[in-house]
C-alpha positions as a LaTeX table, in Angstrom:
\begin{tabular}{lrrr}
\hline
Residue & $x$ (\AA) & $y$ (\AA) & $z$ (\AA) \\
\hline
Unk1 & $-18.58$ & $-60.48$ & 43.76 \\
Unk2 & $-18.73$ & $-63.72$ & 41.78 \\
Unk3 & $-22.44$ & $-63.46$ & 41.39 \\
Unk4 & $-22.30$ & $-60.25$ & 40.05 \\
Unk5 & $-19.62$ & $-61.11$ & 37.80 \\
Unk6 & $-21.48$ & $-63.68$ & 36.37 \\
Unk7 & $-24.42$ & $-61.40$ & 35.48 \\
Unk8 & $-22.23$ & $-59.04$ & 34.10 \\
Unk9 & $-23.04$ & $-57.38$ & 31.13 \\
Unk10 & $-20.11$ & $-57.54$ & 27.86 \\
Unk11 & $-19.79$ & $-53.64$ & 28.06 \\
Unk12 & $-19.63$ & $-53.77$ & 31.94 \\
Unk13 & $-16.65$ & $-55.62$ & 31.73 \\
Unk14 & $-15.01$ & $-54.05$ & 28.70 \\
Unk15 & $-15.53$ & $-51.12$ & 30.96 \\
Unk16 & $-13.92$ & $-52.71$ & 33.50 \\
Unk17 & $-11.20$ & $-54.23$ & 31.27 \\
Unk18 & $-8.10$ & $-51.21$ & 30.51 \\
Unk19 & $-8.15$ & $-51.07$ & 34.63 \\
Unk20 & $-8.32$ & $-54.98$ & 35.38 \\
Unk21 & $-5.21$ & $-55.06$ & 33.13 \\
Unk22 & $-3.67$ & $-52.13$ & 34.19 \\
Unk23 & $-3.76$ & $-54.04$ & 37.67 \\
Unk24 & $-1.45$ & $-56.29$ & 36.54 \\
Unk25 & $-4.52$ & $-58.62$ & 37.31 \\
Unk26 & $-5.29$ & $-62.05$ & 35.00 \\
Unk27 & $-8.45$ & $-60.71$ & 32.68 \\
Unk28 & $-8.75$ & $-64.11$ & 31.97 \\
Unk29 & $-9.75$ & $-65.22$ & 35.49 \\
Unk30 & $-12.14$ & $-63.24$ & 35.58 \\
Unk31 & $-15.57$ & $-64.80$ & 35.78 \\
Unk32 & $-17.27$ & $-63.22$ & 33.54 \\
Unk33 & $-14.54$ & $-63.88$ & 30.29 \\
Unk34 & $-14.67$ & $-67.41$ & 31.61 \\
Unk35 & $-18.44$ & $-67.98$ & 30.28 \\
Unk36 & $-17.95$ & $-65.38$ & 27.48 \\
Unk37 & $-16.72$ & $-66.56$ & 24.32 \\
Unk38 & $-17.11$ & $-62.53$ & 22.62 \\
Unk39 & $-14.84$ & $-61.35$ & 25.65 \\
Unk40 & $-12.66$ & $-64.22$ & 25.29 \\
Unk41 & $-11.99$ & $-63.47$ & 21.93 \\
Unk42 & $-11.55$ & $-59.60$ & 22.56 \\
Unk43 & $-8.72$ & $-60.39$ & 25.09 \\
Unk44 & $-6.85$ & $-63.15$ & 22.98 \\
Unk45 & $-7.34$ & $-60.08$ & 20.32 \\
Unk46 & $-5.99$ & $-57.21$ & 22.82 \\
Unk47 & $-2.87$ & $-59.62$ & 23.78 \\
Unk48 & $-2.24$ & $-60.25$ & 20.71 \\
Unk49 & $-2.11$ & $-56.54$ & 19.69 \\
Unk50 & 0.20 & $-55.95$ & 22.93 \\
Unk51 & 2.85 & $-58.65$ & 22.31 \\
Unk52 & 3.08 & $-57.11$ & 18.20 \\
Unk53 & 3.29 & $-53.68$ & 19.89 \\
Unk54 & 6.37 & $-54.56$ & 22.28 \\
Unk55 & 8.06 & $-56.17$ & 19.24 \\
Unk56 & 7.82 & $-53.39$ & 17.12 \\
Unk57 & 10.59 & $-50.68$ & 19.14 \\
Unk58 & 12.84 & $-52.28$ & 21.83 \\
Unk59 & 12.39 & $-50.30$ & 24.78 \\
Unk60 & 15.60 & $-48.07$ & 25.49 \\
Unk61 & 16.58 & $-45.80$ & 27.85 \\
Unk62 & 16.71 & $-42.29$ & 26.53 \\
Unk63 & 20.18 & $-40.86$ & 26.83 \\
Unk64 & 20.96 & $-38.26$ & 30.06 \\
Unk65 & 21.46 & $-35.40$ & 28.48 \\
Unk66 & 17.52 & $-35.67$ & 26.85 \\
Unk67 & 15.87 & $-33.61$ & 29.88 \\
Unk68 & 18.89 & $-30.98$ & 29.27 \\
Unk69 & 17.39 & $-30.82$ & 26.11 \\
Unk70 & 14.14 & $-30.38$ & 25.98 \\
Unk71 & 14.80 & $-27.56$ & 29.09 \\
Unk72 & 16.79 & $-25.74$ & 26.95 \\
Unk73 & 14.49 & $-26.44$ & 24.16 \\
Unk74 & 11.87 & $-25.04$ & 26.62 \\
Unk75 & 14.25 & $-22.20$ & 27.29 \\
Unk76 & 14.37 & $-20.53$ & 23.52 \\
Unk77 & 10.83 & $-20.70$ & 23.14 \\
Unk78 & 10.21 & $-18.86$ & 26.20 \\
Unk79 & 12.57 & $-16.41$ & 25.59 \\
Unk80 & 15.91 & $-17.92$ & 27.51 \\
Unk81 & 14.12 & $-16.69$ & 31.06 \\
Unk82 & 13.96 & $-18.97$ & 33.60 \\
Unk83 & 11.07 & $-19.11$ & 36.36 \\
Unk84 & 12.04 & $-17.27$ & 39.69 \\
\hline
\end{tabular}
């Protein structure tokens, strides 16, 4: 696979990119981003936007009573019945 990472194109890896992240995987291993300073920059770019992003709301855990909620929520609309 390293040979055809090497001749990969900058949209076949952008392509490739939301799921090589996704993965949990190190983009910048890869060997295409290693020899490509436009890819290089779009990743440095995309972390960048994720670390502001994580810093903007602390994550929380929504209270237990949420799902009770939004089922009764659900409820009204539909007329209070429930499904058999």
């Amino acid at each position: 696979m390293t040979g055809e990472a090497d001749k990969m194109s900058c949209a076949e890896f952008q392509a490739q990119l939301p799921e090589l992240i996704g993965s949990g995987a190190d983009a910048s291993a890869h060997s295409h981003i290693q020899s490509c300073e436009l890819c290089q920059a779009l990743l440095a770019d995309l972390e960048t936007i994720a670390e502001a992003a994580r810093q903007l709301l602390p994550a929380e855990e929504p209270p237990d009573e949420l799902w009770e909620h939004i089922e009764s929520a659900i409820k009204s609309e539909a007329g209070g019945t429930e499904p058999a």
